[in-house]
N, C-alpha and C positions, 0 to 999 in steps of 0.2 A: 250511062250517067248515074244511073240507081246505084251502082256496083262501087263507082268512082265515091260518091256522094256518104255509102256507107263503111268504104275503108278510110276519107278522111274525119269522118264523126266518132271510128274505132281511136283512128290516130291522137283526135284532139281528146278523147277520153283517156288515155294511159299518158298523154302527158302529163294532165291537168292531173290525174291522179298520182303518180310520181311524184309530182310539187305538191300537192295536199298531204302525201304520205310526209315528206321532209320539211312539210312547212315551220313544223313546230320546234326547227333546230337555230332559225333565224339569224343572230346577231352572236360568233363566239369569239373571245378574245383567249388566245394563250399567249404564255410566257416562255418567251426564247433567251433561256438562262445563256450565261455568260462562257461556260463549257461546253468542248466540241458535243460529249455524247447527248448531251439534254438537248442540244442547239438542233441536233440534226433527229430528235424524236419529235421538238415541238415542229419542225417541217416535214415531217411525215403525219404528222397529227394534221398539220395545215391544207395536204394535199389531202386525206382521204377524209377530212369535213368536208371540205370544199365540193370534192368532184363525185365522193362517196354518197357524203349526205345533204347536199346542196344547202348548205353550210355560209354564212358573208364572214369570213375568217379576219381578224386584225390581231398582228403579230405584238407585243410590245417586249420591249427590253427588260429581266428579271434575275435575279439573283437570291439564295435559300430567306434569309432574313427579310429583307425587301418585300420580297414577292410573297412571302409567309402572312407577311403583319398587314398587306393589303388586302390579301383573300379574306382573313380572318377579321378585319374590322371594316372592309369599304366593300368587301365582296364580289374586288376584283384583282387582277383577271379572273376568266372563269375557267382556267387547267391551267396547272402546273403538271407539264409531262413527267422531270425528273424531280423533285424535291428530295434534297436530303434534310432529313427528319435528326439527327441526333443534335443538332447547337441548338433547335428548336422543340427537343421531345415533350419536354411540359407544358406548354403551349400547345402545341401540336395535341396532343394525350387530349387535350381537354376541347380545343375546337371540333376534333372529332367526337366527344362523348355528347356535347351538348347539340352537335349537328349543323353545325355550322360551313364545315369544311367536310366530304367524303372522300375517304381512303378505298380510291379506284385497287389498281393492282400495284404489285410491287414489281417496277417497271425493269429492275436487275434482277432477274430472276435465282442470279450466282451472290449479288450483291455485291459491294468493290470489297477486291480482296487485297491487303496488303500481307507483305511479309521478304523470304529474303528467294532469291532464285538463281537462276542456275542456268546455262541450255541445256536445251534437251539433249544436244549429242553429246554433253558430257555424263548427262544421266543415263542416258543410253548404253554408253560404253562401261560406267561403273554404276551397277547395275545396286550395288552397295550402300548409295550413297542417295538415302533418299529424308533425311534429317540432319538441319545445320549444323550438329554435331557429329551426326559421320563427315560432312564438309570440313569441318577443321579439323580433323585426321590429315588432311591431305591439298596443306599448302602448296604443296608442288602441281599440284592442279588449277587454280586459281591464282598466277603468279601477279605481283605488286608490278605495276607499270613502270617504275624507278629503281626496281631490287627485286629479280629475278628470285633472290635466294629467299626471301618472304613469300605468303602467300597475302593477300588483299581483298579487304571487305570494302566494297563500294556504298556511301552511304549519301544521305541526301546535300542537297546546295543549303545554303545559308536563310534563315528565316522560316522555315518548312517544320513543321511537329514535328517530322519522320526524322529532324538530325537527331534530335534530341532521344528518343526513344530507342531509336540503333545504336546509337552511343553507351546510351545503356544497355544494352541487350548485349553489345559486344565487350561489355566489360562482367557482364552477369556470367560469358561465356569463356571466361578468361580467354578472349582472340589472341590478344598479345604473344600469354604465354605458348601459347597454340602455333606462334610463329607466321602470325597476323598481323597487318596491318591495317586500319580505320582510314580510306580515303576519302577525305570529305569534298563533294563534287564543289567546283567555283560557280556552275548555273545549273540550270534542269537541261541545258543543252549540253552543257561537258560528260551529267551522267548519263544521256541517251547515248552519246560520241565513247563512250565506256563500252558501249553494251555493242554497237556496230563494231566497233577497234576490234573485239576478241569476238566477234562471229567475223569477220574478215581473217583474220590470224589463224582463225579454227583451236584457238585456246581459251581457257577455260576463265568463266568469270561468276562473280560472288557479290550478291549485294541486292542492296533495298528497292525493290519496287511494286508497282499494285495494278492494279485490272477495275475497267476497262481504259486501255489505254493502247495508243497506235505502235508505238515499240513493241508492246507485246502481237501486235498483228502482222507484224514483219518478222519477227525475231521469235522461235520456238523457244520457250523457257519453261524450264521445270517450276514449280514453290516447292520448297522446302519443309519440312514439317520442324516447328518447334520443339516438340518430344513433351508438349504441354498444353493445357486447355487456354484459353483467356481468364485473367484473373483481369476483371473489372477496378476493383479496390486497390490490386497492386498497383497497377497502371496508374491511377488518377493520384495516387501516394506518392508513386516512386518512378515507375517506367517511361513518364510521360513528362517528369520534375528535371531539368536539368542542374545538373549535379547532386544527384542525390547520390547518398553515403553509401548505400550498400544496394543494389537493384540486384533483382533476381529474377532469374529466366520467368520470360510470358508472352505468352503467343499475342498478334497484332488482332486488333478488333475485325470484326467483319462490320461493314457499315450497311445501313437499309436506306434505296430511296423508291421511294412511291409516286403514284399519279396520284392526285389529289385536283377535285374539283370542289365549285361552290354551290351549298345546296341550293341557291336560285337555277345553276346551270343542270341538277340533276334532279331536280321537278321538272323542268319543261324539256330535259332529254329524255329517250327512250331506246330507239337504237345506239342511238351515240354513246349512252352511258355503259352499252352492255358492251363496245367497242372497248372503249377504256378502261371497265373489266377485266379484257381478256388481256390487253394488249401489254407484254412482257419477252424481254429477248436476252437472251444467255453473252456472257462475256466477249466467249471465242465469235459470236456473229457481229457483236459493237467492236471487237478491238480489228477484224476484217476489215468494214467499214471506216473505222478512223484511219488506219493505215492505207486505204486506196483514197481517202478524201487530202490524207498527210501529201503521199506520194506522187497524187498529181495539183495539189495545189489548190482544191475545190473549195467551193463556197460549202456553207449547212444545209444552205436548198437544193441544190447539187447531187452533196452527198444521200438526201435521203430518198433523192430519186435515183440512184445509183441504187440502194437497197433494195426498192421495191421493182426496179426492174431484175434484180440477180436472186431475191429474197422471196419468190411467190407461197412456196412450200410453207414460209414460217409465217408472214402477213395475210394470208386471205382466211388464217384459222380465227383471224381477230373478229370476223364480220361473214354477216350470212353472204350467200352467195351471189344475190343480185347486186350488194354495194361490191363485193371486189370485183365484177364485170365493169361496173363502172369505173371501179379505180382502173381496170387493164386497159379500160377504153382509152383514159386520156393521158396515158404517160406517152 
């Protein structure tokens, strides 16, 4: 009975110390932005508070602007998994200098890459051809959907920055004279339907698009190199201006998005905030994930338990070792 008596007073002691350890994580609200990859980090964030750090998690609806100006004046939510920081850098700049707002880690670790691409088995095979200007050497590789004897730049649907700056970029590059053609997609579905059309066909195709994104996790693509840095000033002048007079070759911006908490939630965190610290993952493992959540049709909560059951190697580096037992426990 002794024996009974002192394995159940061990037992009620590491519980009750587990909950005292976590107690101080209580009440966390994040922001499940309106995009697949932020949607399915703010529910990986939600499952390993929760079961990690015994966490009362409350999801609410967010988007960059939105959910910027609420952290930053009402002090809520308390994470933004993915924010993108550049329509908000000024703001941003200064909520973080006065301490308002903390800049966890930079949650793309590749950051979103735009520019123009390729597939790989065609870079593969010409081994040549690893700058949009060795591409337009060689229209007969990238043939025009309508006119075989052209070759064709796929560029963005209607309303999207990226028409306007390929546009320019394909005139900076004289395409035309190149024996090029600018096809402007009718949706974002006719330019994914581009990009399946010629990996089906096993022919070659050319054109605008960026990371992380679920086409790229299906579909092996090269990027292309500009043969040039980012010129900041030409871009917001010229590159970025539609119709502007004269545009000149410039590489596409790299964008930065971060985790970002509020400093009430990173005073009374402690484990959790060195989580959100660490916690950062490479394109090629988000654009995997959007294309198996694309492929079968998954919810965000779905998908990021889809991650953290295939993803152990890269998520338990986020957190010591007794919380990701507990996250193995309850998936």
């Amino acid at each position: 009975m002794k024996i009974i008596l002192a394995w159940l007073f061990i037992a009620v002691c590491l519980v009750t110390g587990a909950r005292a350890a976590r107690a101080d994580c209580d009440n966390v609200s994040i922001a499940e932005m309106s995009w697949a990859s932020a949607a399915i980090a703010a529910n990986i964030d939600r499952f390993v508070l929760k079961n990690g750090y015994g966490c009362n998690v409350t999801m609410v609806a967010g988007d960059t602007v939105p959910t910027f100006a609420s952290m930053d004046q009402k002090g809520e939510p308390d994470i933004a998994p993915e924010l993108w920081t550049a329509s908000v850098r000024v703001q941003f700049d200064a909520a973080v200098k006065s301490g308002r707002l903390i800049q966890a880690s930079e949650i793309l670790s590749d950051g979103a890459i735009e520019g123009w691409w390729i597939p790989k088995f065609i870079a593969d095979a010409n081994p040549d051809i690893r700058s949009v200007q060795d591409a337009l050497k060689r229209p007969d590789l990238f043939p025009a959907p309508k006119n075989a004897s052209k070759g064709a730049v796929h560029n963005c649907p209607p309303g999207w920055s990226c028409r306007i700056s390929t546009a320019n970029l394909f005139r900076a590059l004289a395409g035309e004279k190149a024996g090029f053609e600018l096809i402007d997609s009718e949706s974002p579905q006719s330019l994914d339907d581009s990009i399946a059309a010629a990996f089906d066909a096993k022919v070659g195709w050319l054109g605008y698009y960026w990371a992380p994104t679920a086409i790229l996790g299906k579909y092996d693509m090269t990027l292309l190199s500009m043969g040039v840095s980012h010129d900041r000033a030409e871009w917001l002048a010229c590159t970025a201006i539609e119709g502007c007079a004269r545009p000149q070759l410039n590489a596409y911006p790299v964008s930065q998005a971060f985790t970002v908490v509020t400093k009430a939630f990173a005073d009374r965190a402690g484990p959790e905030l060195a989580y959100f610290r660490s916690r950062t993952w490479d394109n090629n493992t988000i654009n995997d994930v959007l294309a198996w959540q694309d492929e079968n049709q998954e919810s965000s909560e779905n998908a990021a338990l889809h991650f953290l059951r295939n993803y152990p190697e890269l998520w338990t580096r986020w957190m010591t070792a007794d919380v990701a037992e507990r996250v193995r426990a309850a998936l």
